[in-house]
N, C-alpha and C positions, 0 to 999 in steps of 0.2 A: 417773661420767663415761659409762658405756655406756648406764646407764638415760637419761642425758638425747640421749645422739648417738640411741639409739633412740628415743625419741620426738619430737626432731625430725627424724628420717625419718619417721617417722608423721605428723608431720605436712605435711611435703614432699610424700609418697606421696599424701594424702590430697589437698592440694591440685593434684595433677598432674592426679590422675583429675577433680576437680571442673573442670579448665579445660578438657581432653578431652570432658567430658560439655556443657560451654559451648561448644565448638567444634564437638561433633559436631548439638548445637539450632540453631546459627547455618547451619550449611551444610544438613541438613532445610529451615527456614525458607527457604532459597534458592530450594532444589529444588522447594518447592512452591508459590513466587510462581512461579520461572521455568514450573515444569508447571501452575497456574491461567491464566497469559495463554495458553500454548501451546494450552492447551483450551479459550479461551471460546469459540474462531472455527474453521469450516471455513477460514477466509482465513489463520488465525496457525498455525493447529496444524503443531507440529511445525521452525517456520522460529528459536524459540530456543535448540534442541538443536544443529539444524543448523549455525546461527552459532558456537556455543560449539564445536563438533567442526573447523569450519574453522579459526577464530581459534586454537586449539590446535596444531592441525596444522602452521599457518603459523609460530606461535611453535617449534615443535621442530624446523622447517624453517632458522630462523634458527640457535638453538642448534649444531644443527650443519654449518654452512656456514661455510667456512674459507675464503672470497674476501671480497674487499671488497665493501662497505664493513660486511659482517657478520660479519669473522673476528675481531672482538676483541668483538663482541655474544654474553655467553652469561647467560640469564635462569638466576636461583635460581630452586630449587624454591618459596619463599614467593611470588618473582615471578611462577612460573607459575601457581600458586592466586589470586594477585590477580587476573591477566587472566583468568583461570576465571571468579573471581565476577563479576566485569564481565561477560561477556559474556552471563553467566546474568541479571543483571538489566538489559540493557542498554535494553530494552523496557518497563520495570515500568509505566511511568507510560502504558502503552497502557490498562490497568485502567479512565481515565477515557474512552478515546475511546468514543463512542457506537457499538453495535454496529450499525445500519443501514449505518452511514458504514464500517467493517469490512469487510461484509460486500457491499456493494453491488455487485451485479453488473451492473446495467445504468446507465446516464445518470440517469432521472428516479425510480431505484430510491431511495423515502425508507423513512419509515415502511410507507406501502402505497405500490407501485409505480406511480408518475404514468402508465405507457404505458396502466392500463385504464381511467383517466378519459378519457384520446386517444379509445381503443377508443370509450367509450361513447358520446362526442362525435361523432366522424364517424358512428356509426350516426343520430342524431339529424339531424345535416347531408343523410345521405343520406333519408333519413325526409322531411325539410324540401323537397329538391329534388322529390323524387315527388310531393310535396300542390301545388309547384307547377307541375308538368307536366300533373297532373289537374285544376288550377285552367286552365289556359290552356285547354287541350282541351274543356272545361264552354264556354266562352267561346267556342270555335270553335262549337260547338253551336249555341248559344244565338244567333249570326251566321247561322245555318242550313248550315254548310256540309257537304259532303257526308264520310262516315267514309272515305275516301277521303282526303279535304285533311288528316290529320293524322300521313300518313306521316313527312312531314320534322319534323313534330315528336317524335317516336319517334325515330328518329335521332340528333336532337338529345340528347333524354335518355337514352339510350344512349351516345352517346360523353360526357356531361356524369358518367352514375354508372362510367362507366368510370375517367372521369380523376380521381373522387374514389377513386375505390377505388388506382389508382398510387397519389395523392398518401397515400393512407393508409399503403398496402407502406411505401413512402418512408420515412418517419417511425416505422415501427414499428423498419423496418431501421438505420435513425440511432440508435436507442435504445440498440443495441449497442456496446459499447463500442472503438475501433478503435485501432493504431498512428496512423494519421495517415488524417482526414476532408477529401478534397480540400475547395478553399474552392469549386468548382463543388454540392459536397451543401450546405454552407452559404448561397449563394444561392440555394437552390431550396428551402430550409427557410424561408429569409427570406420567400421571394417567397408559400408556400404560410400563412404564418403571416399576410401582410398581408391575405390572404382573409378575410369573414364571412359571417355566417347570421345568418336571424333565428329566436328562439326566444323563445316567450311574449311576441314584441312586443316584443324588444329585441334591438339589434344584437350579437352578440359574435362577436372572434377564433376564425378557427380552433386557434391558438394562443398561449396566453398569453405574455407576456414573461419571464415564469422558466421556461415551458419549454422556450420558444426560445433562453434563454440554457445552459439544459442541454444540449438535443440538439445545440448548435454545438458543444460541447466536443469539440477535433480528437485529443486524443491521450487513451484512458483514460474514466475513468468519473466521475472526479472534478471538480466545480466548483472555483472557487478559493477561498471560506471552505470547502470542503470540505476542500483542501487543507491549508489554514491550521490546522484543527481535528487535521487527523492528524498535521501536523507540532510541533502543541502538546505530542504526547508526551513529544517528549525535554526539552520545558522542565520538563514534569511529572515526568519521571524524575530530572534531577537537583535538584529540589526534594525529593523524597522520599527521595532515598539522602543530599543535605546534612543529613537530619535522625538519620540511620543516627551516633553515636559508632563509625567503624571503628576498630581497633587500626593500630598504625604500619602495619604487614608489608600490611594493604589500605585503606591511608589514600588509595592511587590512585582504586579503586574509579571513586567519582564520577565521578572526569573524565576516567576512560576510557570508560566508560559513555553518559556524555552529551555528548561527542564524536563519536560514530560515526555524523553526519553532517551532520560538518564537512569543510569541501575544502580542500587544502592553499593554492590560489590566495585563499582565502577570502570564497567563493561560497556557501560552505553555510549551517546552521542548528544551533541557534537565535543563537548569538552571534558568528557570520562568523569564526571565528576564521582564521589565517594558520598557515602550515608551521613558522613559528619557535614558535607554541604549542601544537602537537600533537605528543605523545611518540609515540615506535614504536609502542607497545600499542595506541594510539586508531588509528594509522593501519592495523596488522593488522585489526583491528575492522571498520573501515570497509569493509575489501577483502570480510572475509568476507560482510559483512550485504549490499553491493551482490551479489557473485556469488551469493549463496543467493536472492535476489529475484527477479533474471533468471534463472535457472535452476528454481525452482521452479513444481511444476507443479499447484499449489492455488488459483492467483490467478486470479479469475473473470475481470480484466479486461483481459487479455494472455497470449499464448501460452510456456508455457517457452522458453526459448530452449537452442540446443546447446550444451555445452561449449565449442566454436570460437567459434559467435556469442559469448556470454558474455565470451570471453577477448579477440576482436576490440572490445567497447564496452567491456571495462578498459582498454584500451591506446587507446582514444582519450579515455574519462577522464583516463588517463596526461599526454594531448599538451597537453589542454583545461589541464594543472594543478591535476585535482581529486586524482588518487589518486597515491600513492607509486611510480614506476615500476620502482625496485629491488625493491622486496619485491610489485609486481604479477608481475614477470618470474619473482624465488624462489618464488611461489605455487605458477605454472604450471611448474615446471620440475624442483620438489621431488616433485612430483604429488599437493601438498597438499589441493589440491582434488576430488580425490576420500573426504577424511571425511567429508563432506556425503552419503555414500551410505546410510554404516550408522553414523549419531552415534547415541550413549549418553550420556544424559543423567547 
């Protein structure tokens, strides 16, 4: 009887370790999807750490708060590793976004940067107007007139390569990406795009219609299949972790993951969900990924914002009905928000 109790401890023992050494390859594997997105980009690095150290922070912020409506919310430890892992792949499916579109720092920023064909083009335009101010002046000649009479035409083309070189400033400076592009720079992009030249005997725009439709873009750097493509991640992420067999204990995983950003009014993406289908964990989530975005200061196409700012456009998320108002208020008030300083992956 003892040789078989001891051997099936041995075999107990054995399999203990073998699901420890399965658990300890799954959470590795975690760590280095989560640390591959974090480093493909100067734009990502570093913002899934960050999220994972908020979203943490937030949840042990709940745990222990003894008012309502979170005095009877207390997450297990299995439940705190599920929202871990979440938050650690809550990005995966950025893998497919194209890195241009990542990285993009300016408007016409694609593969090569549309502003140096602008460049080369207005030197061309300018180039065009000279041959024909040296063209008229040939012709004042050739009328006999005296070098004297083509004062006012010097003038002329002086304030003409003047006003090309503004309209140039102009449009380089539009390239940049801004909180909000009054619509007065928009009709003056219009007006300057409706301009042309001739080159090799053929009439063309000073600017084209996709790059007119770029440089109007008033807030940010992004078009809107731009958008569309960036926003495709989360559909991609939760495609890829539905294909993940979790165990019960992170059977959440997915749909917290690819939830975080959803709006409780049910405005968000990919699937509009509504407050009555987003659990606490998805809505912790979302708080962190929004505050770590506005806050962080790697994003080529907007300036960090303060902690204050930051906490001032929660709380009008809050009003709008996208974010959770209770657990935006225990964010800031736990002082959760500052894990975001020194997260450990």
């Amino acid at each position: 009887m003892v040789e078989s109790l001891a051997s099936q401890a041995a075999v107990a023992i054995d399999n203990a370790r073998l699901i420890r050494s399965l658990e300890d390859m799954f959470e590795a594997f975690v760590r280095v999807m989560a640390s591959a997105i974090d480093e493909r980009s100067p734009a990502t690095r570093g913002h899934i750490e960050r999220v994972t150290a908020l979203t943490m922070a937030l949840a042990e912020a709940v745990n222990a708060c003894d008012e309502p409506p979170f005095a009877h919310v207390r997450f297990s430890d299995d439940e705190l590793n599920e929202l871990r892992i979440a938050a650690l792949v809550h990005d995966v499916g950025k893998v497919t976004t194209p890195l241009h579109i990542i990285e993009k720092r300016t408007k016409l920023e694609g593969v090569r940067d549309g502003i140096d064909v602008i460049r080369e083009r207005f030197a061309t335009i300018k180039e065009a107007k000279r041959n024909e101010f040296l063209r008229r002046r040939l012709e004042l000649l050739q009328r006999g007139a005296a070098p004297g009479d083509g004062a006012a035409l010097d003038e002329e083309e002086a304030a003409a390569l003047a006003e090309l070189g503004q309209q140039r400033y102009f449009v380089v400076a539009c390239n940049q990406p801004a909180e909000f592009m009054p619509d007065d720079h928009v009709q003056r992009l219009k007006e300057i795009a409706s301009r042309t030249y001739v080159a090799d005997g053929v009439e063309k725009p000073y600017l084209t219609e996709d790059e007119l439709a770029l440089l109007c873009i008033q807030r940010g750097n992004i078009s809107g299949e731009e958008l569309r493509i960036m926003r495709d991640h989360v559909s991609v992420t939760m495609r890829l972790l539905d294909q993940i067999p979790f165990p019960n204990k992170l059977k959440g995983v997915p749909r917290y993951a690819g939830g975080h950003h959803e709006k409780l009014n049910g405005k968000g993406y990919p699937l509009g969900l509504t407050a009555d289908d987003l659990p606490l964990q998805t809505r912790m989530l979302a708080i962190a990924d929004v505050y770590e975005a506005l806050t962080a200061d790697d994003r080529s196409y907007k300036r960090p914002r303060t902690h204050d700012e930051a906490v001032r456009i929660l709380r009008f998320m809050v009003q709008d009905g996208e974010l959770d108002g209770d657990l935006v208020e225990l964010f800031v008030r736990s002082g959760a928000w500052k894990a975001g300083n020194n997260p450990q992956l």
